[in-house]
N, CA, C and O atoms as a GROMACS GRO file, in nm:
protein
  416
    1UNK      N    1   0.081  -0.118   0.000
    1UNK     CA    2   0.000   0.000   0.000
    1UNK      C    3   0.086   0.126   0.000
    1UNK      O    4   0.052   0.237  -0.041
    2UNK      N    5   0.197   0.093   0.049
    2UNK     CA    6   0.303   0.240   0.087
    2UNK      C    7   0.329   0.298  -0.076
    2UNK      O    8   0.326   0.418  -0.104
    3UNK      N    9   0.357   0.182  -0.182
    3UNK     CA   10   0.421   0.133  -0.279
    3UNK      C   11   0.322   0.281  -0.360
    3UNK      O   12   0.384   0.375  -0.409
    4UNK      N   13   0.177   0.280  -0.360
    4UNK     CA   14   0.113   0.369  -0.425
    4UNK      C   15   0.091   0.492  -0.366
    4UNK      O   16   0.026   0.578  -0.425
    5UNK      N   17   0.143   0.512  -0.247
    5UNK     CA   18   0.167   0.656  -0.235
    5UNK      C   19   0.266   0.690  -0.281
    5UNK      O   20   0.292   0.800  -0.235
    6UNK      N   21   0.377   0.642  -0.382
    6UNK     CA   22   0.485   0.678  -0.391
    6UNK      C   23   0.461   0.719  -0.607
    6UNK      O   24   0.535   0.758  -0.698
    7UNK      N   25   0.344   0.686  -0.594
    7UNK     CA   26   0.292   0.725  -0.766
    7UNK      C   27   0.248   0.859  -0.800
    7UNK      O   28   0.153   0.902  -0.733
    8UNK      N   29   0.296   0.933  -0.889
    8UNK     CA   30   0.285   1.066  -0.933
    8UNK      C   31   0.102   1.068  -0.966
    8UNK      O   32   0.019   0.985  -1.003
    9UNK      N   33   0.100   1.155  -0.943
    9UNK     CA   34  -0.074   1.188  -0.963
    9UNK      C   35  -0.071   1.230  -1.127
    9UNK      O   36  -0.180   1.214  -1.182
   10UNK      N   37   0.006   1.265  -1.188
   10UNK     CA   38  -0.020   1.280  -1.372
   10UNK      C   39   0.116   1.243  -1.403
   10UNK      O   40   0.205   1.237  -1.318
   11UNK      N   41   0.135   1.210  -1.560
   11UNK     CA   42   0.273   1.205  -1.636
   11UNK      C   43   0.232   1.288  -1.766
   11UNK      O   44   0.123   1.322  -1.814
   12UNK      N   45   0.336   1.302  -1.796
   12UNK     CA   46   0.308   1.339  -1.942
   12UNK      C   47   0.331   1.247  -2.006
   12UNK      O   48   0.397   1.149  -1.971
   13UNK      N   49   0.228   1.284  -2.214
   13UNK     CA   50   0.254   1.203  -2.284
   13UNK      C   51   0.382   1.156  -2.336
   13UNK      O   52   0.387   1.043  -2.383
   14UNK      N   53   0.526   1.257  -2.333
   14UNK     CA   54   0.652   1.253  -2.367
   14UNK      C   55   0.725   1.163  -2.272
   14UNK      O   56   0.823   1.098  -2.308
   15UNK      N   57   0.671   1.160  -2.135
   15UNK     CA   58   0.749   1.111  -2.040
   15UNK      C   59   0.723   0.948  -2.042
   15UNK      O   60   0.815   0.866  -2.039
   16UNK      N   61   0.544   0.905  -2.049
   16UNK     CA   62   0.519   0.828  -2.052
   16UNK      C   63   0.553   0.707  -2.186
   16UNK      O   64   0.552   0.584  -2.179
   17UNK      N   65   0.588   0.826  -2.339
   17UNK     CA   66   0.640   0.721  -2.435
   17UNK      C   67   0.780   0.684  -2.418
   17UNK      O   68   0.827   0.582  -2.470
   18UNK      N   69   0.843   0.757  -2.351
   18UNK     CA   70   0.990   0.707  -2.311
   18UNK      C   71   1.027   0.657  -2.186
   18UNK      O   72   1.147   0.645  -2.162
   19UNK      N   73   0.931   0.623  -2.092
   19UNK     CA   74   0.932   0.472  -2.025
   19UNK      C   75   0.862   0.351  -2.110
   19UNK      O   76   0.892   0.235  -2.082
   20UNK      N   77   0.806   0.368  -2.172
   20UNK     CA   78   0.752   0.284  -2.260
   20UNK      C   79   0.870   0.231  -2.321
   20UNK      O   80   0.925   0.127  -2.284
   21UNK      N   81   0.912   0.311  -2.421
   21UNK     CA   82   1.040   0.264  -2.524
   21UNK      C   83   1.146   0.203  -2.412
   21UNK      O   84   1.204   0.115  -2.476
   22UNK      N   85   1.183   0.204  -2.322
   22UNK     CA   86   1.252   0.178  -2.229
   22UNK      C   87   1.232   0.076  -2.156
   22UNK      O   88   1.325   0.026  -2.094
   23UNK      N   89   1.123   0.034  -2.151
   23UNK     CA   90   1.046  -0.054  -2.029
   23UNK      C   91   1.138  -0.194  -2.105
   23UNK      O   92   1.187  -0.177  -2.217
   24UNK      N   93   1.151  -0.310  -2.043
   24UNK     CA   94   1.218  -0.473  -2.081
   24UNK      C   95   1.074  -0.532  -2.104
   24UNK      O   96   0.989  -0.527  -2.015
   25UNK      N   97   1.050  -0.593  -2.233
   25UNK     CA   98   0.941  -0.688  -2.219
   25UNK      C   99   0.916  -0.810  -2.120
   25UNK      O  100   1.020  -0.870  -2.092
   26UNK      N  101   0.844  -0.841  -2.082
   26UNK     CA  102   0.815  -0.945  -1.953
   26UNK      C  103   0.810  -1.081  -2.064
   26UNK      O  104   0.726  -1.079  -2.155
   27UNK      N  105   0.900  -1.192  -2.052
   27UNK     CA  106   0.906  -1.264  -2.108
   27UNK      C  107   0.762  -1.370  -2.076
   27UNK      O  108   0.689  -1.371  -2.175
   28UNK      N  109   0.720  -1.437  -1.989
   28UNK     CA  110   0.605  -1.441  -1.962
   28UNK      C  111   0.479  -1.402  -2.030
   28UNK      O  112   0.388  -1.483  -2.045
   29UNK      N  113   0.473  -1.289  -2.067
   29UNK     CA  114   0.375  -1.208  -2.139
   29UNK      C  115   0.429  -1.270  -2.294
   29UNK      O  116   0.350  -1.339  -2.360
   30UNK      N  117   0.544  -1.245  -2.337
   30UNK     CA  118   0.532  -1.325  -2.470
   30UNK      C  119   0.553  -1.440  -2.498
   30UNK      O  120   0.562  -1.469  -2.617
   31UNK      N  121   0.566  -1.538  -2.400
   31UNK     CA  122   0.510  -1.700  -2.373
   31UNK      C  123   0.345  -1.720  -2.413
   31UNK      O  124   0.292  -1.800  -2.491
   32UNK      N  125   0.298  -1.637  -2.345
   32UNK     CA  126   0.164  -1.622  -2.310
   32UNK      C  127   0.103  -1.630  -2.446
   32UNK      O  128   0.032  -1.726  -2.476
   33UNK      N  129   0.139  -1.494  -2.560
   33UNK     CA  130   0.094  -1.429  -2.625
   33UNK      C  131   0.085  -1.576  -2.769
   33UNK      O  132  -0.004  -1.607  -2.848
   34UNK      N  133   0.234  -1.632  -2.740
   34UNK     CA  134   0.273  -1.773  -2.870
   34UNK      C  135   0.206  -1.854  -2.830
   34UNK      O  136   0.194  -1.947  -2.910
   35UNK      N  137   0.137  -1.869  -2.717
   35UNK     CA  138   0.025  -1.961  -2.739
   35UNK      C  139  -0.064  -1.975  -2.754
   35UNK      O  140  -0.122  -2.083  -2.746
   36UNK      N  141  -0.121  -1.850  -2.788
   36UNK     CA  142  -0.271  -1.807  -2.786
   36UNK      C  143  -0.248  -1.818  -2.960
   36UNK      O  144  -0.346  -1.867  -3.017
   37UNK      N  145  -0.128  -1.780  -3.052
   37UNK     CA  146  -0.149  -1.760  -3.177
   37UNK      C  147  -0.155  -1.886  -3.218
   37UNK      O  148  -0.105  -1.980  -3.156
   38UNK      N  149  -0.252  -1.898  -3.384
   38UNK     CA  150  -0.298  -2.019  -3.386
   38UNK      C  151  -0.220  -2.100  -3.487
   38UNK      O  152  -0.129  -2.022  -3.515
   39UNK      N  153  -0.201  -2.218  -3.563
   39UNK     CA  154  -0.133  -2.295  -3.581
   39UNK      C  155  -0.124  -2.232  -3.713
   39UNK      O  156  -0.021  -2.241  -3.780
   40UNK      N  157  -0.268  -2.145  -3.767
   40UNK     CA  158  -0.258  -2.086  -3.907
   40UNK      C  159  -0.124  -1.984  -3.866
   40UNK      O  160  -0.004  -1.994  -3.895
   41UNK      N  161  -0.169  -1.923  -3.819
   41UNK     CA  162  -0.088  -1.802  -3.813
   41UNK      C  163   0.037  -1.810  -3.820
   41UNK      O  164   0.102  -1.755  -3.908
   42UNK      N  165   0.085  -1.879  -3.730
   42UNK     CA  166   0.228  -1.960  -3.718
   42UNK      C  167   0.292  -1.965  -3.908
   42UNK      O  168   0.368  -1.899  -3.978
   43UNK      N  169   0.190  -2.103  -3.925
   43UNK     CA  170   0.227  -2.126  -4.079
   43UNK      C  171   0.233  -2.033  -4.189
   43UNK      O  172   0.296  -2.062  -4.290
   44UNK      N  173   0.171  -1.924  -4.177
   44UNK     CA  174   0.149  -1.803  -4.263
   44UNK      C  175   0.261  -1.688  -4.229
   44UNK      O  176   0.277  -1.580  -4.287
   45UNK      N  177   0.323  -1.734  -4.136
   45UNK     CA  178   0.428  -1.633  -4.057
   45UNK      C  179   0.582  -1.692  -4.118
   45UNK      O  180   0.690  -1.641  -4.147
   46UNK      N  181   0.516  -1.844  -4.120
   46UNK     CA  182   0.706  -1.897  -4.165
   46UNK      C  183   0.719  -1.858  -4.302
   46UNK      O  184   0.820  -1.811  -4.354
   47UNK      N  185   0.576  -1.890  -4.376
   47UNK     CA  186   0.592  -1.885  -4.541
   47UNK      C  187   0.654  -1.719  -4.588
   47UNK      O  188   0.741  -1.690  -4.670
   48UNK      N  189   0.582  -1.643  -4.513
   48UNK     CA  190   0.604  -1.497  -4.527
   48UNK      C  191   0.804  -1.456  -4.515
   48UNK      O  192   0.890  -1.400  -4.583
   49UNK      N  193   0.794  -1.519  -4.402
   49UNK     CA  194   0.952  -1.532  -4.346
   49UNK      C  195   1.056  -1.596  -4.445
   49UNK      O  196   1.156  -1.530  -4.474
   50UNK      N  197   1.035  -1.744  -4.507
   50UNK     CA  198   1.048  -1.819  -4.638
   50UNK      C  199   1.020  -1.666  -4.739
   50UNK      O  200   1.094  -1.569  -4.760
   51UNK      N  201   0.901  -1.694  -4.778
   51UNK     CA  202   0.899  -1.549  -4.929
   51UNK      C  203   1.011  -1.466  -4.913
   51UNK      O  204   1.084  -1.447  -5.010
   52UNK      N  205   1.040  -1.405  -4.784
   52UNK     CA  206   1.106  -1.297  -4.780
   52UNK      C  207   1.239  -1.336  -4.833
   52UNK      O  208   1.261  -1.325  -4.954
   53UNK      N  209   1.347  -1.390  -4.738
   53UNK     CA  210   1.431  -1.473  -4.744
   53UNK      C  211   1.446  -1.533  -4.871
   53UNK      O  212   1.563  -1.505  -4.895
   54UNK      N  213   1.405  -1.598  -4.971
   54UNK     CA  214   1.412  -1.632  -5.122
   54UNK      C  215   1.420  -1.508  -5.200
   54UNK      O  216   1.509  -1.492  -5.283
   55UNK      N  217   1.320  -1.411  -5.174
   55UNK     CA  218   1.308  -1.300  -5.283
   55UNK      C  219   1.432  -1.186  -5.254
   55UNK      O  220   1.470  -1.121  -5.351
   56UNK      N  221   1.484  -1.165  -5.146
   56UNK     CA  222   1.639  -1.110  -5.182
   56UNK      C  223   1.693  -1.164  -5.178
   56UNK      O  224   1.800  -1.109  -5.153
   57UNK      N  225   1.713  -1.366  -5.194
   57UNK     CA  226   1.854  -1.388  -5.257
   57UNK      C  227   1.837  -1.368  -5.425
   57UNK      O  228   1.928  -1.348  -5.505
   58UNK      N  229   1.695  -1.381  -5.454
   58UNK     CA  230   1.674  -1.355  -5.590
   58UNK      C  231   1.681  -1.255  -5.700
   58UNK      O  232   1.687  -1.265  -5.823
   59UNK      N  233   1.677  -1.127  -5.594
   59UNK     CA  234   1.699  -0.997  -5.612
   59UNK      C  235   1.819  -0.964  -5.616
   59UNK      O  236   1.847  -0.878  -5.700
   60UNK      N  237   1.918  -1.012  -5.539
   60UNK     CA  238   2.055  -1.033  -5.511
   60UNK      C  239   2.098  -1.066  -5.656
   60UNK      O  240   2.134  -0.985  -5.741
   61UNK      N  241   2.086  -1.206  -5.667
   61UNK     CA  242   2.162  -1.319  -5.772
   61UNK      C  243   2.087  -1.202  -5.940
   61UNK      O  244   2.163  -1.171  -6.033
   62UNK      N  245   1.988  -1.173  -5.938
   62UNK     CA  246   2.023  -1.069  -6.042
   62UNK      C  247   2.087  -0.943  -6.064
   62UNK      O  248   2.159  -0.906  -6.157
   63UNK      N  249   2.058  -0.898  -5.986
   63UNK     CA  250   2.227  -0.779  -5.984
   63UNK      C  251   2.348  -0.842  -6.006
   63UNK      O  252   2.442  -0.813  -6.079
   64UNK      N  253   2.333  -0.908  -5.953
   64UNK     CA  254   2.514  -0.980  -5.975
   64UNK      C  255   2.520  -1.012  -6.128
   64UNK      O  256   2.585  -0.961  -6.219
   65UNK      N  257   2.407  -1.141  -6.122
   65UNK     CA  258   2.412  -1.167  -6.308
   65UNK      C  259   2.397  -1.115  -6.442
   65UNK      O  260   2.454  -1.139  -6.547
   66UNK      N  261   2.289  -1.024  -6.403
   66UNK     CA  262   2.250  -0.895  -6.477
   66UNK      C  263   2.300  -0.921  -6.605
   66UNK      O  264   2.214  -0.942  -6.691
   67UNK      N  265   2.491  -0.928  -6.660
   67UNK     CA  266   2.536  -0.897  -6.749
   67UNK      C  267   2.503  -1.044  -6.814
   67UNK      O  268   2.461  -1.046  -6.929
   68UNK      N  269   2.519  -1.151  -6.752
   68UNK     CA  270   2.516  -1.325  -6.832
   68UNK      C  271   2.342  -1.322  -6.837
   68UNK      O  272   2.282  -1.374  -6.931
   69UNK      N  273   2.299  -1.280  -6.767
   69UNK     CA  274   2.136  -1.337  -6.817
   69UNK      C  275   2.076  -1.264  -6.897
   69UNK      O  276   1.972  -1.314  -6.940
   70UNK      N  277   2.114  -1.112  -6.954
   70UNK     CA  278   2.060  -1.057  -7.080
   70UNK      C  279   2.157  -1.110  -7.206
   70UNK      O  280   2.124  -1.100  -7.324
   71UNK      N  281   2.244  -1.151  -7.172
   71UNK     CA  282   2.329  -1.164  -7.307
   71UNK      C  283   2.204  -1.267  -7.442
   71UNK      O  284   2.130  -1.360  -7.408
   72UNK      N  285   2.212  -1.227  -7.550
   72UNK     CA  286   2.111  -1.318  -7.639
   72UNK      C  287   1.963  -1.294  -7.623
   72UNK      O  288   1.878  -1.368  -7.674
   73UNK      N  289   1.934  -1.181  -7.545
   73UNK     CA  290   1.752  -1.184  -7.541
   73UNK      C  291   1.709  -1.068  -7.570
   73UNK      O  292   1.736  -0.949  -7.554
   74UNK      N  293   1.619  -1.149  -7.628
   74UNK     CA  294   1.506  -1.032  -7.686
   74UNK      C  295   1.483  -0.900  -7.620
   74UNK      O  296   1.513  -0.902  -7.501
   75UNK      N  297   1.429  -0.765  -7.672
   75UNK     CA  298   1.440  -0.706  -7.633
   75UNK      C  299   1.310  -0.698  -7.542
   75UNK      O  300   1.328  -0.626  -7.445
   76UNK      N  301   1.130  -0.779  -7.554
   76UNK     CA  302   1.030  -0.852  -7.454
   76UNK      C  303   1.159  -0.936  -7.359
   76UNK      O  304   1.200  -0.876  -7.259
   77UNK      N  305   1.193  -1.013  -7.379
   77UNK     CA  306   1.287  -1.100  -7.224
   77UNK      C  307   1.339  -0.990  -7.160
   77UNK      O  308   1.308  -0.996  -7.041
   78UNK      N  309   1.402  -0.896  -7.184
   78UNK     CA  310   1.444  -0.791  -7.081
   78UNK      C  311   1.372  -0.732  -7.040
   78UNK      O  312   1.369  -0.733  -6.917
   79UNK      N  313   1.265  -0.640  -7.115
   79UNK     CA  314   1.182  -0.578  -6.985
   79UNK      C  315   1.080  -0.675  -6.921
   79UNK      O  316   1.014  -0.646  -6.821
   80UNK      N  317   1.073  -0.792  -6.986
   80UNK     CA  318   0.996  -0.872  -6.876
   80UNK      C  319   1.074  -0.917  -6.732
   80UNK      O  320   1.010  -0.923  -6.627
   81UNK      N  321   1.202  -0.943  -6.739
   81UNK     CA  322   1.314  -0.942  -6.632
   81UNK      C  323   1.324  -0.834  -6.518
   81UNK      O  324   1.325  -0.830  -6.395
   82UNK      N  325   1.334  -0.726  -6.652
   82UNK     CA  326   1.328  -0.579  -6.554
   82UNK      C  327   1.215  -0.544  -6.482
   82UNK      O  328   1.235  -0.489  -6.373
   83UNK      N  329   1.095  -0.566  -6.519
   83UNK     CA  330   0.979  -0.575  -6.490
   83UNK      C  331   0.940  -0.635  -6.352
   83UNK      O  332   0.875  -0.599  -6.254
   84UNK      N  333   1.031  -0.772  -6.399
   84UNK     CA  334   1.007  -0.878  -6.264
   84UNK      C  335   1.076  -0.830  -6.175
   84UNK      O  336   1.041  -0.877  -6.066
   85UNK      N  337   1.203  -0.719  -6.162
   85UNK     CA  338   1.282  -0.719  -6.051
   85UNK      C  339   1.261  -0.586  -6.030
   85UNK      O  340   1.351  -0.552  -5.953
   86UNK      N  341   1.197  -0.496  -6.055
   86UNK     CA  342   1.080  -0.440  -5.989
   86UNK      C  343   0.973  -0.435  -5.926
   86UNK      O  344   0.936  -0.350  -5.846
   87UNK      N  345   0.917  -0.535  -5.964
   87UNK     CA  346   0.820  -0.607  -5.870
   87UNK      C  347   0.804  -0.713  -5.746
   87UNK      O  348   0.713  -0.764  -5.680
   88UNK      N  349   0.954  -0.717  -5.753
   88UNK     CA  350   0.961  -0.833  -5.652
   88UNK      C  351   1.035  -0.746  -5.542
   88UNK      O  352   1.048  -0.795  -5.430
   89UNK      N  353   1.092  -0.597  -5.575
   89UNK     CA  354   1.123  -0.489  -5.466
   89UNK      C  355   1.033  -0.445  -5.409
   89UNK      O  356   1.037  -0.438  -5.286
   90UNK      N  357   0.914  -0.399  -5.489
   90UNK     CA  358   0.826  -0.337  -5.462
   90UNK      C  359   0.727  -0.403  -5.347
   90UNK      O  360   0.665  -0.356  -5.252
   91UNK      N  361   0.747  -0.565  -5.412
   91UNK     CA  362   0.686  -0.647  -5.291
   91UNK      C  363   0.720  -0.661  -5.187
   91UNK      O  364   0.651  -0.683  -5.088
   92UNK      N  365   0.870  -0.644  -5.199
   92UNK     CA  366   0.972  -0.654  -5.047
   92UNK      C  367   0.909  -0.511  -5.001
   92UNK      O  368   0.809  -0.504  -4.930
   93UNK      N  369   0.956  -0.439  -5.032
   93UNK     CA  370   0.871  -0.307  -4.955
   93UNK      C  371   0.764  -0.329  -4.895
   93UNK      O  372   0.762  -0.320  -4.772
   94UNK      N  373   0.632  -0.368  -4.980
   94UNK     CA  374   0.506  -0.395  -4.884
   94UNK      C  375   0.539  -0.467  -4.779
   94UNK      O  376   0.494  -0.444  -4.667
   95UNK      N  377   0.617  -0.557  -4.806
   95UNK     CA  378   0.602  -0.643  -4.680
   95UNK      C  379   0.679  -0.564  -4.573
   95UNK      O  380   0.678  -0.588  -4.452
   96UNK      N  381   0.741  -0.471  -4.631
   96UNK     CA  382   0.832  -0.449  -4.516
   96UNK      C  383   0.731  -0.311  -4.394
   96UNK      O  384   0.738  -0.278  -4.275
   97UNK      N  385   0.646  -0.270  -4.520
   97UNK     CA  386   0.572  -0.174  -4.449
   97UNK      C  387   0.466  -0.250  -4.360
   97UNK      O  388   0.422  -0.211  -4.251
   98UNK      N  389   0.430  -0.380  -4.436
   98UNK     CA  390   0.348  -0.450  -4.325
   98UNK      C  391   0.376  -0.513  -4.177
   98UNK      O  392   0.296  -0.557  -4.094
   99UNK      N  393   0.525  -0.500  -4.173
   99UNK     CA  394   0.570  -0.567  -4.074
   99UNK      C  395   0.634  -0.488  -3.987
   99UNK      O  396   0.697  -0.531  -3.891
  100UNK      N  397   0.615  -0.330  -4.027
  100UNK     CA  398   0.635  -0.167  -3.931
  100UNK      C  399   0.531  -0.164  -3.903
  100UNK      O  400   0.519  -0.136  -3.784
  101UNK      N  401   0.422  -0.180  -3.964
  101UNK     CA  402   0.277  -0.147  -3.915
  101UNK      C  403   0.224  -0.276  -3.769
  101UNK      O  404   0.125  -0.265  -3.697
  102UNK      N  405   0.299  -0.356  -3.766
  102UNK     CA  406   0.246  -0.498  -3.718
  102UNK      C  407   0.331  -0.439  -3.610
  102UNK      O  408   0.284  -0.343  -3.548
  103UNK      N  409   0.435  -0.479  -3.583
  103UNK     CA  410   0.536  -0.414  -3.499
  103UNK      C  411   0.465  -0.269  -3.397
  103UNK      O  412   0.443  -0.262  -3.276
  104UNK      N  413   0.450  -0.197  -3.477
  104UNK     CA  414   0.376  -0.076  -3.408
  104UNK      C  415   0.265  -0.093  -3.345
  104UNK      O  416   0.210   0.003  -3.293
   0.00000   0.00000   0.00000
């Protein structure tokens, strides 16, 4: 009881987001939390994790190759290439904004 006379009667919002950012997560609480998520979720979490993980080594391995895999193609095979490795950034992005938004 002593413990709550010793609590400030207001905080501010500045003060209160930087005990926040500060605070140690209670491991407990995220024991808690992995078992409540469900077996989908889990599986939809590794594949996402998998997608990710494949699509910049893929993104990778064409920059590097860039010069051997246009050699001989059409001038459709390249912007379909170019095309594709634009789109597979663009996807990394979403995901990446989805997983700031999730996070937050």
């Amino acid at each position: 009881m002593s413990e709550s006379n010793n609590l400030p009667q207001a905080i501010s919002h500045k003060k209160l987001n930087y005990l926040m950012m500060k605070a140690q997560k209670d491991p407990h609480f995220s024991d808690a939390l992995s078992e409540i998520e469900s077996p989908e979720q889990r599986e939809f979490d590794g594949l996402m994790d998998n997608w990710e993980v494949t699509t910049k080594k893929l993104v990778k391995e064409l920059s590097k190759r860039k010069e051997n895999l246009i050699k001989d193609k059409s001038p459709n095979s390249l912007i379909a290439l170019g095309a594709m490795e634009v789109h597979l950034n663009m996807a990394l992005q979403a995901l990446n904004a989805f997983n700031k938004e999730v996070d937050d």
